[in-house]
C-alpha positions as CSV (number, residue, x, y, z in Angstrom):
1,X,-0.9,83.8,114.7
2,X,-4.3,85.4,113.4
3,X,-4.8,87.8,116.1
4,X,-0.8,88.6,115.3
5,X,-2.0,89.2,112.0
6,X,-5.0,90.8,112.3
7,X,-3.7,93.5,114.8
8,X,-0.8,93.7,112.5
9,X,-3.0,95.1,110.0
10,X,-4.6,97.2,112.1
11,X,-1.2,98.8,112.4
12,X,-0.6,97.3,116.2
13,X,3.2,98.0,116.2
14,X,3.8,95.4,118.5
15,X,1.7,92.8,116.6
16,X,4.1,93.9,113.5
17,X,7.3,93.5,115.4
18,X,6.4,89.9,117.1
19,X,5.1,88.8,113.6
20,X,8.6,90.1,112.5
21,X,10.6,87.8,115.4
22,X,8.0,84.6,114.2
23,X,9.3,84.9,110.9
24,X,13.0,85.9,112.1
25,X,13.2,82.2,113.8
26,X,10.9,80.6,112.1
27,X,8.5,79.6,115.1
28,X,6.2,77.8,113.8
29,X,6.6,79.3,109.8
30,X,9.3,78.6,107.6
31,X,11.8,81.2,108.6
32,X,11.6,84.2,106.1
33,X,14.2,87.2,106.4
34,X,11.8,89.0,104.0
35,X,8.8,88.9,105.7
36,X,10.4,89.8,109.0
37,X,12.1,92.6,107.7
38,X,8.8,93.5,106.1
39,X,7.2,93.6,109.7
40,X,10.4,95.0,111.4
41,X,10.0,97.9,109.2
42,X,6.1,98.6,109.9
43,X,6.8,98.1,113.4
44,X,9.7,101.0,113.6
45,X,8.1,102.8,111.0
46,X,6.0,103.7,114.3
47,X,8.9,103.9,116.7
48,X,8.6,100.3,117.6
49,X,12.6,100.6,119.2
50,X,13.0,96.7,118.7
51,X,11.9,96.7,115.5
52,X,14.4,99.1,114.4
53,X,17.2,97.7,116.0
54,X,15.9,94.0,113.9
55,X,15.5,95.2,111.4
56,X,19.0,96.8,111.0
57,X,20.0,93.2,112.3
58,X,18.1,91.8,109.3
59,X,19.7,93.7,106.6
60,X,22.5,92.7,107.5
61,X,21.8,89.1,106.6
62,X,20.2,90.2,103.2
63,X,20.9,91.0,99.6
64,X,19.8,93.9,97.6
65,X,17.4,91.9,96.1
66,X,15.7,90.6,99.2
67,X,15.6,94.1,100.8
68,X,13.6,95.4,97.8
69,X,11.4,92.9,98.3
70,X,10.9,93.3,101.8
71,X,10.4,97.1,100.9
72,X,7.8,96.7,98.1
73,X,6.2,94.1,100.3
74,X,6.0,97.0,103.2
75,X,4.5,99.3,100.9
76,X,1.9,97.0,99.8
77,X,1.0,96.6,102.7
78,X,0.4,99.5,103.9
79,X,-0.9,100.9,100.8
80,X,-3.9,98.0,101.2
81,X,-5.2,99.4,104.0
């Protein structure tokens, strides 16, 4: 899970789009549609094509409020590195 997240970060659009699956079915984290979607959206924010087609699964399953979150989260992150 660190390596996930450390390549994540370094904006490994692979790394983003597994991290987004962990949190999708909860392997080994709490599952956490925000956070996935969060990753999803990095991920095809690069062309990741199975990111894009998650996350379009995942806001399916969400609220509004959820997918602002998972957007503001998205921005954060990217705007912290």
């Amino acid at each position: 899970m660190k390596l996930l997240q450390r390549a994540a970060a370094q904006k490994n659009a692979e790394a983003q789009y597994l991290l987004g699956r962990i949190y999708w079915e909860g392997r080994g984290v709490p599952r956490d549609r925000v956070q996935a979607h969060m990753w999803f959206n990095l991920a095809a924010a690069q062309g990741h094509a199975g990111a894009v087609s998650m996350r379009q699964v995942a806001a399916t399953e969400m609220d509004q409020n959820q997918l602002m979150e998972a957007q503001r989260l998205a921005v954060q992150e990217v705007k912290s590195k």
